[in-house]
C-alpha positions in Angstrom: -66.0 34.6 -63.7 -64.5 38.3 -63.0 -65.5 41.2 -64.5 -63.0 44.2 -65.5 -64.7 46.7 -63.5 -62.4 46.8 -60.0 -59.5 47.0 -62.0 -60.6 49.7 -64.7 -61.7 51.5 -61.9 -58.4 51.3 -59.8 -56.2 52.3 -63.4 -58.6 55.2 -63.9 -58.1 56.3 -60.5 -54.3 55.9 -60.3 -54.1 57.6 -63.5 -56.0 60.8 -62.8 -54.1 60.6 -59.0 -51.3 60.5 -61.2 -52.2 64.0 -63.3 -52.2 65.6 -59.6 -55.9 66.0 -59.6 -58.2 65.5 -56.5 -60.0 62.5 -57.3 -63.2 61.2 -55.6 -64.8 57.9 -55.8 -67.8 59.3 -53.2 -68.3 62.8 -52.9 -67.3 64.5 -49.5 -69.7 67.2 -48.2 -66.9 70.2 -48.8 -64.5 68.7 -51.9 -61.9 70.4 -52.6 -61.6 72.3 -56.5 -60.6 71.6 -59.1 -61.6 67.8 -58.3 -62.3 64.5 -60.7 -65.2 62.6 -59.7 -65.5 58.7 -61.0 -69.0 58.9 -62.8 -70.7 55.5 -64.1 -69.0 52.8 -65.8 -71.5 50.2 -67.2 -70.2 46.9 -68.9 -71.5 45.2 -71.6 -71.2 41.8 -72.5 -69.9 40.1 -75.3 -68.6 37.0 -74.8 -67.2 34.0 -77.3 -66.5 30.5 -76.7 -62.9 31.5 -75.3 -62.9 34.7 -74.4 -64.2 37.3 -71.7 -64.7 40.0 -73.2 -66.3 43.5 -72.4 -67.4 47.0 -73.8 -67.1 49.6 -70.5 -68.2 52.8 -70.6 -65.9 54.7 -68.4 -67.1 57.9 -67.0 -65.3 61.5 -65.6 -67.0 64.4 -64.4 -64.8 67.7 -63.8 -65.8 70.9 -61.1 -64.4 73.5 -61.4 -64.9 76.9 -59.8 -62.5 78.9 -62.1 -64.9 81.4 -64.0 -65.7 80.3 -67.4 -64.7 76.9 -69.1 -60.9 77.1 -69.5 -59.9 75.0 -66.4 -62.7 72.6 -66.6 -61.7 71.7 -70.7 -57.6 71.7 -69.8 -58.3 69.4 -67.0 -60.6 67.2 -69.3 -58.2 67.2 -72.1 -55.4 66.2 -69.7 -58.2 63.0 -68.5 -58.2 61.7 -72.1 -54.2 61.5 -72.7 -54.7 59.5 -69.3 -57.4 57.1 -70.4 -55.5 56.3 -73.9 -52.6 55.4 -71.8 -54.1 53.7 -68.9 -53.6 49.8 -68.6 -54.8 46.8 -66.6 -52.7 45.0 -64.7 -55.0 42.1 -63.4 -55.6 39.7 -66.1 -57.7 42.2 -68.6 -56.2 44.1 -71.8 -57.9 47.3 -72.9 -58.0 47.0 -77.0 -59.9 49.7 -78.9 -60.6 52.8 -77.2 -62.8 56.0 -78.2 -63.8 58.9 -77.1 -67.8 58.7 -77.1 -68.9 61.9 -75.1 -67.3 65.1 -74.1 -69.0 68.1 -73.1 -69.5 71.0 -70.5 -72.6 71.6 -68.6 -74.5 74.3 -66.5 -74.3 73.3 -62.9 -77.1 73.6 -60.3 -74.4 75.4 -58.2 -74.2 79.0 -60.7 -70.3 79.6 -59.7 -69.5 75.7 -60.7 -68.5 74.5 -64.4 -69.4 70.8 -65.0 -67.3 68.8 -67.5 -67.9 65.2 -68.6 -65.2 62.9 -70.5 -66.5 59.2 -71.6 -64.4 56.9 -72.9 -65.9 53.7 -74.7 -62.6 50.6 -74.0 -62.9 47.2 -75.6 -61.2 44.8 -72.9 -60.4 41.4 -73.0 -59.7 38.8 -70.4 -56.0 37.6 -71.2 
C-alpha cells in the first residue's frame, strides 16, 4: 500500500511554483527572498474495510525580508487559494480541507518575518 504523501507533496510544490514564488524543499545556504519552504506534513491513518484513507497535515513557512508583516501575510494568503485548489493526480482525492494554523513569528534572524500556513486535507485513495 501507497501513502498520499509524494504526490501531495509534488501538487503543493507545483502549486506554490505556480504563484511565482521560490519554493524550497531543502534549504540552500543563501535562499533567495521572498521564498516558500515545504514545512512537515504528517499523515494520519484512518482506514476502512475499502478504503485508504488519510488525514495530512500539510505545512508552509514564508521569509520574508520586507520590513514588517505585509509581504509575509499577502504571500500566505495567496498559499491558501493554492491549497483549496490543489488536486492529486495519482490515485488520491483531497475531500475536506481546513485551515488549522496560521500565524507570523519572530525570527532568530531580526531583519526576517516568519509566516506559517497549515492546512488539515481529508484524502482518499480512489
Amino acid at each position: 500500500m501507497s501513502s498520499p504523501a509524494l504526490p501531495l507533496q509534488k501538487a503543493v510544490y507545483e502549486a506554490v511554483k505556480g504563484l511565482g514564488y521560490v519554493v524550497y524543499d531543502n534549504l540552500p545556504d543563501n535562499p533567495t527572498f521572498p521564498y516558500v519552504l515545504l514545512g512537515d506534513d504528517p499523515l494520519v491513518a484512518y482506514h476502512t474495510k475499502t478504503n485508504a484513507q488519510y488525514i495530512a497535515y500539510c505545512s508552509l513557512h514564508v521569509f520574508s525580508n520586507y520590513k514588517g508583516t505585509k509581504q509575509a501575510k499577502e504571500i500566505m494568503d495567496n498559499l491558501m487559494g493554492a491549497i483549496e485548489a490543489i488536486q492529486l493526480d495519482t490515485g488520491w482525492s483531497i475531500g475536506h480541507r481546513q485551515l488549522f494554523n496560521y500565524r507570523i513569528m519572530g525570527d532568530t534572524v531580526p531583519t526576517v518575518t516568519h509566516g506559517y500556513v497549515q492546512y488539515q486535507l481529508n484524502i482518499t485513495q480512489i
